[in-house]
C-alpha positions in Angstrom: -158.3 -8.7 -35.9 -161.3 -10.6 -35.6 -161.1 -13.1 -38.2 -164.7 -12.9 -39.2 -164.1 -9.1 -40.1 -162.1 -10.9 -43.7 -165.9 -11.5 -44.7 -166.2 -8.0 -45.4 -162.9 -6.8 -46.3 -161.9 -5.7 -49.6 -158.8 -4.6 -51.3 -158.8 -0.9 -51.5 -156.7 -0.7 -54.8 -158.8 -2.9 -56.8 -161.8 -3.8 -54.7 -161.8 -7.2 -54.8 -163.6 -9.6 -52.4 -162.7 -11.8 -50.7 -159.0 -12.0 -49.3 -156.7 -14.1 -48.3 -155.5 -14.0 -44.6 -151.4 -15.4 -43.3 -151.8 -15.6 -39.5 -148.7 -15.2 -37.8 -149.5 -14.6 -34.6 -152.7 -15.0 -32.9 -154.2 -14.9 -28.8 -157.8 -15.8 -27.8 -158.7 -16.1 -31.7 -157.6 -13.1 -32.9 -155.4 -12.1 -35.7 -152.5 -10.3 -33.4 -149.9 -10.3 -36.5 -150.3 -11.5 -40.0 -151.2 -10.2 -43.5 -154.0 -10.0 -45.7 -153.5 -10.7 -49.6 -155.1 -9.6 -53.0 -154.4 -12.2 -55.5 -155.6 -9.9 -58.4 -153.2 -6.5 -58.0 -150.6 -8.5 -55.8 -151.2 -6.5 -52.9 -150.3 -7.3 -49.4 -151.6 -5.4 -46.4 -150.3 -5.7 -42.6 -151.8 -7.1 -39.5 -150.3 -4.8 -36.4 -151.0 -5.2 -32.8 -154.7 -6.7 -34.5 -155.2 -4.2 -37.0 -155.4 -4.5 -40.2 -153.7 -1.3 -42.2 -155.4 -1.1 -45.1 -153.9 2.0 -46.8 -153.4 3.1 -50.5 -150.0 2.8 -51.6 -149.1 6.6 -51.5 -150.0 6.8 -47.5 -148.4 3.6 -46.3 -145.3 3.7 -44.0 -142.6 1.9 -45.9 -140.3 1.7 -43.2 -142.8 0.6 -41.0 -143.4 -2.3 -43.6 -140.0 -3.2 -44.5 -139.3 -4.2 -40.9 -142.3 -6.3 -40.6 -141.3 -7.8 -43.6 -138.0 -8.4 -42.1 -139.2 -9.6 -39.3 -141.6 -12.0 -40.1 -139.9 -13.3 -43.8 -140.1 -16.2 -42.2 -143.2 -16.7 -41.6 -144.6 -15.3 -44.8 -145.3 -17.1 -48.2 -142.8 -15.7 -51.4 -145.8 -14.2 -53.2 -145.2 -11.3 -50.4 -141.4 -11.2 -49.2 -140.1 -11.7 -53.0 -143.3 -10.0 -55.1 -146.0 -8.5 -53.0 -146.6 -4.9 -53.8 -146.1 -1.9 -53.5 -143.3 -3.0 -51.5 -140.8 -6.2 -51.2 -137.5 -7.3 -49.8 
C-alpha cells in the first residue's frame, strides 16, 4: 500500500478521516504488512501482501486476522492486540 493512499482512506464503520497507519513491513516504500487504525470506534484494519482490507465486521476473515495478530503481536501497539475491534487476542 502506497502510503499516500492513507490521505484518502476512511474508516468504513464510522467514517472517520484520517487514520493512523503501524508499518510493519515495508519494500521500495510501500506498506507490505501493517495496520491501519480508527481511534474513534477502535477499529483496526490489516495491511496483506500491500493491501489494505477494509471490510465491515460481518465479512472479515477472523481466522485470517487472528493469525496476523499472532504473528505480528509483536510488532503491534496494545490498543490492537489487547482492545482493537471487532477482534483481539
Amino acid at each position: 500500500m502506497k502510503r499516500k493512499l492513507l490521505d484518502i482512506l476512511a474508516c468504513p464503520m464510522c467514517k472517520k478521516h484520517p487514520l493512523e497507519l503501524i508499518e510493519i513491513k515495508t519494500k521500495n516504500d510501500e506498506i507490505v504488512e501493517g495496520a491501519i487504525y480508527c481511534d474513534t470506534c477502535e477499529r483496526y484494519f490489516l495491511i496483506i501482501e500491500e493491501i489494505p482490507v477494509m471490510l465491515p465486521d460481518e465479512l472479515r476473515d477472523k481466522k485470517q486476522e487472528n493469525e496476523f495478530l499472532q504473528k505480528n503481536k509483536d510488532s503491534l501497539p496494545e490498543k490492537i492486540i489487547k482492545q482493537g475491534k471487532p477482534w483481539h487476542l
